[in-house]
Wavefront OBJ file of the C-alpha trace (Angstrom):
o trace
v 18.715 49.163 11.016
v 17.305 45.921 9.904
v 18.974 42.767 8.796
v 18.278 41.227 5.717
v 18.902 37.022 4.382
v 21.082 37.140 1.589
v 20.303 35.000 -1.158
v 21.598 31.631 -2.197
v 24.275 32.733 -4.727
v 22.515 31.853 -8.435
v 24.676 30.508 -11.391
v 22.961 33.494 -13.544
v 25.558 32.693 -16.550
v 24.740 29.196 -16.737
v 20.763 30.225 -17.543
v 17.284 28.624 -16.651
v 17.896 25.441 -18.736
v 20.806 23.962 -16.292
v 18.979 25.170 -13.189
v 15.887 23.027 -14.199
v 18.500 19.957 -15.561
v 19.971 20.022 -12.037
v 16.622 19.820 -10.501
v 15.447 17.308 -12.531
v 18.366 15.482 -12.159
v 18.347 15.644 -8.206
v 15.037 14.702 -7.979
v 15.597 11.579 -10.036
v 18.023 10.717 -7.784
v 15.894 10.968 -4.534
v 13.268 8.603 -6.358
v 15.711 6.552 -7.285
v 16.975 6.039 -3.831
v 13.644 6.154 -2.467
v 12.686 3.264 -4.757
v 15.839 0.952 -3.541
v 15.243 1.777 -0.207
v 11.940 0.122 -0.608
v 12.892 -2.463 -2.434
v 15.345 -3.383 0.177
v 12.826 -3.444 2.964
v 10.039 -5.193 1.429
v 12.960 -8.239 0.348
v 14.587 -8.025 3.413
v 14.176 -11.067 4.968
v 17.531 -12.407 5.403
v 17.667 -9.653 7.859
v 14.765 -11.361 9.870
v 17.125 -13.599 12.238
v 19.361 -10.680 13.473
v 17.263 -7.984 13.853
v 15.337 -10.845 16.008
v 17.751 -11.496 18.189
v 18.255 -7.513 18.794
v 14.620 -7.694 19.330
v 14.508 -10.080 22.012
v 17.983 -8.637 23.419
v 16.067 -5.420 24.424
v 12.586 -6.942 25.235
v 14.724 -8.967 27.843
v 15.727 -5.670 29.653
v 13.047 -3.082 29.704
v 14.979 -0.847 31.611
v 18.032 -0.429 28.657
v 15.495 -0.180 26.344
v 13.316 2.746 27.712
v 17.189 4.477 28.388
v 18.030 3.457 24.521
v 14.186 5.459 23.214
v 15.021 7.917 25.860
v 18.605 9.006 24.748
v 18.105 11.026 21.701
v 15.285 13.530 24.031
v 17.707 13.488 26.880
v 20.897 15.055 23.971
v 18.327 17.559 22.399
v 17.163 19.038 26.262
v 21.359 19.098 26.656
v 21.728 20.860 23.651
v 18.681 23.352 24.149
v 20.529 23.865 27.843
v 23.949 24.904 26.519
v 22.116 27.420 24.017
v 20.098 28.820 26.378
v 22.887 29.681 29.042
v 25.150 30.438 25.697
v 22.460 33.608 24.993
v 22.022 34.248 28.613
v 25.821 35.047 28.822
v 25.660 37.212 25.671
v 23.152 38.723 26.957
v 24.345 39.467 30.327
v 27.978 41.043 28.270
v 25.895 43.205 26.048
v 24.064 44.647 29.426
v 27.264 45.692 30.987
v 28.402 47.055 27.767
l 1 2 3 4 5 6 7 8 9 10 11 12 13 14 15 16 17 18 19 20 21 22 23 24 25 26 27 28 29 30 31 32 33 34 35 36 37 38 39 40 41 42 43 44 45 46 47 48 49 50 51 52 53 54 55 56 57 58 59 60 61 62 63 64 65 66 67 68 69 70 71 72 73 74 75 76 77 78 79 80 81 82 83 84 85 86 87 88 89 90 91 92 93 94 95 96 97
């Protein structure tokens, strides 16, 4: 027996023409956020005194700042941890079964 992906339910009564109007329409959106987004950082400097002081906060103390770059590897191994014993219990109740 093999197990099959359903597929993403399609608005077949609404036809081609919306489908392609609501992809057009998304995409302009992501370019138009794209475009502020970049239009923010390249006139964002205003932002150049407190980002500077963050700057120098963690330059000061090396060892907060490797923890802070550290952190989000350290959460993903956690995560990958509790997964992995997660299947090894299934796994050990579907032997005994």
């Amino acid at each position: 027996m093999s197990i099959g992906i359903a597929p993403p339910p399609q608005p077949r009564h609404l036809g081609a023409k919306f489908r392609w109007g609501y992809f057009v329409a998304q995409n302009l959106i992501a370019v138009a956020l794209a475009v502020g987004v970049y239009w923010f950082v390249a006139h964002a400097s205003f932002l150049d005194g407190p980002v500077g002081s963050i700057a120098d906060f963690f330059l000061a103390r090396p060892a907060l700042m490797s923890f802070t770059a550290a952190l989000p590897l350290v959460v993903t191994v956690m995560i990958g941890v509790a997964y992995a014993r997660r299947g090894a219990r299934r796994r050990r109740l579907a032997a005994r079964e």
